[in-house]
C-alpha positions in Angstrom: 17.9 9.0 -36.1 17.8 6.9 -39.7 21.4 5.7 -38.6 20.2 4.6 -34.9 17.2 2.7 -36.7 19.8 1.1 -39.0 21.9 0.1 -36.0 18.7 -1.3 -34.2 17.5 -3.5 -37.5 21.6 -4.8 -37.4 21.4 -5.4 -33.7 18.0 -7.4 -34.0 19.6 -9.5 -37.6 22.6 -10.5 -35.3 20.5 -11.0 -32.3 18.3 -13.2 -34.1 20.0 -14.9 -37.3 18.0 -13.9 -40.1 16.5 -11.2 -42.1 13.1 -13.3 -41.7 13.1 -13.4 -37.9 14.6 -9.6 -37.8 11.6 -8.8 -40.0 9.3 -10.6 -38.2 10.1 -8.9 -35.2 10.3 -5.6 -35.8 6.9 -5.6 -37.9 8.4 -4.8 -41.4 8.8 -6.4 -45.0 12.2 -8.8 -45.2 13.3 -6.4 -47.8 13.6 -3.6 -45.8 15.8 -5.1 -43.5 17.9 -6.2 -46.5 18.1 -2.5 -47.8 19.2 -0.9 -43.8 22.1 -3.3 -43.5 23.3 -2.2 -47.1 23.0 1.2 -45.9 24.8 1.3 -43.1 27.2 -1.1 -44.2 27.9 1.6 -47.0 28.2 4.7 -44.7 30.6 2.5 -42.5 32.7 1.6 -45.4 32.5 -2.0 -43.5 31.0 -5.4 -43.7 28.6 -6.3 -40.4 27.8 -9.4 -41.4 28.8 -13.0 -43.6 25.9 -14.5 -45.2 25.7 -17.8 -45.1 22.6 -20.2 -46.5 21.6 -20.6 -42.9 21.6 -17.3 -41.8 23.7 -14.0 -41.1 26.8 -14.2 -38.6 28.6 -11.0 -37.4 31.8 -9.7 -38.5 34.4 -8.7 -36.2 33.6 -4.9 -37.1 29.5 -6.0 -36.8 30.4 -7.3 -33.1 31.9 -4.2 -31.7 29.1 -2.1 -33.5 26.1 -4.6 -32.6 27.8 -4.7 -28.9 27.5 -1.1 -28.3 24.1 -1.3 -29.7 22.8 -3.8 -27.3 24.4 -1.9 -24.2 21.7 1.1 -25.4 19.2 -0.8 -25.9 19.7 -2.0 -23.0 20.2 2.1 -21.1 16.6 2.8 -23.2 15.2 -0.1 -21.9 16.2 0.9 -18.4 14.6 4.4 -19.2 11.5 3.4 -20.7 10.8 1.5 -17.5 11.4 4.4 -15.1 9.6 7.0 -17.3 6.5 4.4 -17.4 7.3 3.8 -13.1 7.3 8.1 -12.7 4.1 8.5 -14.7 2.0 5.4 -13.2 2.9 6.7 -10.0 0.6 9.7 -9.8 -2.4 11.0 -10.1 -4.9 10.1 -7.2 -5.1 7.6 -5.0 -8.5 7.1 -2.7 -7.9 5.2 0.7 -10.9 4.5 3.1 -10.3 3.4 6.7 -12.3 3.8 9.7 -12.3 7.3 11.0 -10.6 6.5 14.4 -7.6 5.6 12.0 -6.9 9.0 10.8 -4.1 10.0 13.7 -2.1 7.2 13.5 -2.6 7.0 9.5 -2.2 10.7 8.4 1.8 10.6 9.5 2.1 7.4 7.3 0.2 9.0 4.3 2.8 12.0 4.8 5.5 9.9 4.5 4.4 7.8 1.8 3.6 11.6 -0.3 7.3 12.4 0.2 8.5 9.5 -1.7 6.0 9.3 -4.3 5.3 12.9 -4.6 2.8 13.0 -7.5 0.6 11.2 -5.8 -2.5 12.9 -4.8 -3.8 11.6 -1.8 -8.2 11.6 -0.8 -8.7 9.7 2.4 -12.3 8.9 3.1 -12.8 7.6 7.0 -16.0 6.9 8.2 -18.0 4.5 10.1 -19.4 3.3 6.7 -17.8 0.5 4.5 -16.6 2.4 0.9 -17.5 0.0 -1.9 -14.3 -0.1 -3.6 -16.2 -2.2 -6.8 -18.5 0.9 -7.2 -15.4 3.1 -7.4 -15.4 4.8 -3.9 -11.7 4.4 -3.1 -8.6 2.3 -4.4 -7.2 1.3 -0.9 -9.2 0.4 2.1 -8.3 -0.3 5.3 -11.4 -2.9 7.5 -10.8 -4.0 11.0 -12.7 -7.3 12.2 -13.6 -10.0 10.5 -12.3 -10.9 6.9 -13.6 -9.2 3.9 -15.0 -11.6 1.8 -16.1 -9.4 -1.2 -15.4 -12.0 -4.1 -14.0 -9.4 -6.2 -11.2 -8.0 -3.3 -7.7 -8.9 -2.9 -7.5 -8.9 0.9 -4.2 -8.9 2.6 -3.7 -9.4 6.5 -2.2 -5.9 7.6 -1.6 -6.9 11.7 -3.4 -8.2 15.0 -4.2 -5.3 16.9 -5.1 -5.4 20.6 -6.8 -3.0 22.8 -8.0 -2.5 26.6 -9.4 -0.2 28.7 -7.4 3.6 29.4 -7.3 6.2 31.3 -5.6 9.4 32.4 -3.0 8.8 35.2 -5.4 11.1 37.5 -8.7 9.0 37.0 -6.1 5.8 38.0 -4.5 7.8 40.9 -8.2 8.0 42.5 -10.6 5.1 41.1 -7.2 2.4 40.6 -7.0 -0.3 37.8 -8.5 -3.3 37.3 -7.5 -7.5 37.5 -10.5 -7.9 34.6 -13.1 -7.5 32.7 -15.6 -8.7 34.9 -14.0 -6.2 38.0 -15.8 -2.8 37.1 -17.8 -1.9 39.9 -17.4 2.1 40.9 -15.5 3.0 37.7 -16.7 5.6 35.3 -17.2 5.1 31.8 -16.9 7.0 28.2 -19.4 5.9 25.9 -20.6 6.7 22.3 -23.7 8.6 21.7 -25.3 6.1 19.1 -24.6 1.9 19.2 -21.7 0.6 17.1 -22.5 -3.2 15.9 -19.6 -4.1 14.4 -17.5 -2.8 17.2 -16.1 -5.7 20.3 -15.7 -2.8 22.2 -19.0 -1.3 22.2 -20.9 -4.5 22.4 -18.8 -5.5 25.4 -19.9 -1.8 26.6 -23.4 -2.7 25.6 -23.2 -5.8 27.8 -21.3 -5.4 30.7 -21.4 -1.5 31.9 -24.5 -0.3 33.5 -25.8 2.8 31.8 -25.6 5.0 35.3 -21.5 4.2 35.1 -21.3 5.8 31.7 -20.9 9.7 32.7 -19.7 11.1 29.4 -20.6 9.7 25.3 -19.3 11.3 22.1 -20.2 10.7 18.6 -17.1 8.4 17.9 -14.1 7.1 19.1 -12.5 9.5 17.7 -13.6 11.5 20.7 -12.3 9.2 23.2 -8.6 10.4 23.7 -9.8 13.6 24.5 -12.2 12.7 27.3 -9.8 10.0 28.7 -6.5 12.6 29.0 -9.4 15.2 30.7 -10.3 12.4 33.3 -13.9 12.0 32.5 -13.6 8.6 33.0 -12.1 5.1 31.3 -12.6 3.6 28.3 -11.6 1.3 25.3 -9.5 1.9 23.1 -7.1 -0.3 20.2 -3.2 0.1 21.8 -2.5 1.8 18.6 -4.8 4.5 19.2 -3.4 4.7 23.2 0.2 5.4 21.7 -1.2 8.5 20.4 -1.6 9.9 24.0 1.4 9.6 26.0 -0.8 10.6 29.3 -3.0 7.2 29.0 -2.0 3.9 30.7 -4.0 0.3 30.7 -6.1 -0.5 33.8 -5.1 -3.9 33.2 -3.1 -6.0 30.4 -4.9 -6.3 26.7 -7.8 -9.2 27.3 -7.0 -12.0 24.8 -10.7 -11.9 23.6 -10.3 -8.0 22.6 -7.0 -8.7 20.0 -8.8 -8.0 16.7 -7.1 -8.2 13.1 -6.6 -5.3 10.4 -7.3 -6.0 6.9 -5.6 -4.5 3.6 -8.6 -4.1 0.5 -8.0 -3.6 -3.0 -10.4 -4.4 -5.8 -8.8 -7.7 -8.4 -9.0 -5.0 -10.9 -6.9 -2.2 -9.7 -4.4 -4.3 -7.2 -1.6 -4.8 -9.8 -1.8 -1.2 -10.7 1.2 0.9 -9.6 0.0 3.4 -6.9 -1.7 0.7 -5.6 0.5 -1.6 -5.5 3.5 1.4 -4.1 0.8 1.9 -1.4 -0.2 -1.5 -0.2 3.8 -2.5 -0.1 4.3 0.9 2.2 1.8 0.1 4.1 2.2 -3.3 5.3 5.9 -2.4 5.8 4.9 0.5 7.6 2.6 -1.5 10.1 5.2 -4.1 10.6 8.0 -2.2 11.8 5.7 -0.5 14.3 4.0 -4.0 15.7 4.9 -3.2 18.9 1.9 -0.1 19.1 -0.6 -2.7 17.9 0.3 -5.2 20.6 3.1 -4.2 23.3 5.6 -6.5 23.9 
C-alpha cells in the first residue's frame, strides 16, 4: 500500500509538473511529496524524474512506471463509479399513480425490479394526489392537466386516449355507436361516488341519464370486470382496454377524450439515482408501447 501511495504522489508530480501543484492536490505539505519520490526512487534503484528550475519532467523509466499508474487510476476510477452506481441504486423507492394504473404498471415495476434488484419498491395508488414535498412518495404518476407544483420536475410521460367498451356480447345485442351524442337504449357502468377531476365521469355526469346506468362500482378499477361480464358499456383509457382482450370500442377514441400523462419528481430528489433509473425506465417503457395509449 505505502508503494501504491508513492506511485500515486509520482503519477500526480508528472501529471502536474511540480511538487507545489502535486501538493496542493493531494492535500499534503510540498515536503512530503519531496520525501515519497526519494523513496520510491530508492527502492527502484531508478531516477523518475529530471528537475529542472521550472518544474519536474519524467524519465524514460518514470514514463513507463507513471504510464501504468495512470491506466489504474484510471480501472479504480472506473470502480469507484460502479460501487457508488450499485449502492445509490437501492434502498426504497415510493411511486404514487392513480389506482386504475396498477395492472398496466405492476408488469413495468417487475421488470424494472429485475434490473435494479435492490430496489425496494412501495406503490401507493389512490384517487388522492401524494404530496411528494411532504415526503409521501419519490415518483408519481398524474393524468390531466399539468402539475404545476413550483417545487416538481414534471416530465410529459404520453397522450393517452380512451372511449367507450364493451364485451363482444353486450355489442352483439345493443350494437356500437357513430358518437357521443348517439346513446339512446344503451346500458351504462358507473361509479358509486362522483369523480371531478375525471373527463369521463363528468361526461357521464352530463350526458347519461341516471335510469341507463344499471351497474356502479367504487372505481374504475372495477370497470373491466363488469364490462367482460356484460353488465353494460363504459369508459375506459385504451391502455386500460388492452388489459382485456374480450373488450372492443363502440366507436373510434373521441378527440375531446385524449388526455396526457404526467411524470412527478420533487427538484430535490430528481437527480438522485433511483429516481433518476426510474423516470428513464419509465418514459422508455411508455414509448415503446404508444400504440396501447392511442392505437394506430
Amino acid at each position: 500500500m505505502d508503494d501504491w501511495h508513492e506511485i500515486y504522489i509520482a503519477y500526480q508530480v508528472a501529471r502536474l509538473g511540480s511538487l507545489s501543484a502535486a501538493a496542493l492536490q493531494l492535500d499534503v505539505h510540498h515536503s512530503t511529496v519531496l520525501r515519497r519520490i526519494n523513496a520510491l526512487e530508492t527502492k527502484l534503484g531508478t531516477r523518475l524524474f529530471h528537475r529542472h528550475a521550472r518544474g519536474y519532467v519524467a524519465t524514460e523509466a518514470g514514463q513507463a512506471l507513471l504510464a501504468a499508474a495512470a491506466q489504474a487510476e484510471e480501472t479504480f476510477s472506473r470502480m469507484r463509479a460502479q460501487v457508488g452506481e450499485s449502492e445509490a441504486l437501492a434502498g426504497t423507492l415510493i411511486l404514487t399513480s392513480v389506482n386504475n394504473l396498477v395492472p398496466y404498471i405492476t408488469p413495468l415495476l417487475a421488470e424494472f425490479q429485475r434490473q435494479h434488484p435492490n430496489i425496494r419498491l412501495e406503490y401507493s395508488a389512490d384517487r388522492r394526489v401524494y404530496r411528494l414535498e411532504h415526503g409521501e412518495a419519490h415518483v408519481g404518476i398524474r393524468s390531466g392537466s399539468r402539475p404545476q407544483e413550483l417545487d416538481y420536475v414534471v416530465q410529459h410521460l404520453t397522450r393517452a386516449a380512451g372511449t367507450l367498451y364493451a364485451s363482444r356480447e353486450y355489442v352483439r345485442r345493443y350494437g356500437c355507436i357513430t358518437s357521443l351524442e348517439d346513446i339512446a337504449g344503451h346500458r351504462f357502468i358507473g361509479t358509486t361516488s362522483p369523480r371531478p377531476g375525471s373527463l369521463f365521469m363528468r361526461w357521464m355526469e352530463k350526458k347519461v341519464l341516471p335510469e341507463q346506468i344499471f351497474y356502479r362500482v367504487q372505481d374504475f378499477t372495477g370497470f373491466i370486470p363488469a364490462l367482460e361480464a356484460g353488465m353494460g358499456c363504459g369508459p375506459l383509457s385504451c391502455w386500460q382496454a388492452s388489459l382485456a382482450s374480450g373488450l372492443q370500442p363502440l366507436l373510434p377514441p373521441p378527440e375531446s377524450w385524449t388526455h396526457d400523462l404526467w411524470l412527478t419528481s420533487h427538484g430535490d430528489l430528481h437527480s438522485t439515482a433511483k429516481v433518476q433509473a426510474f423516470t428513464q425506465f419509465i418514459k422508455s417503457s411508455i414509448a415503446e408501447r404508444q400504440s396501447d395509449f392511442i392505437p394506430v
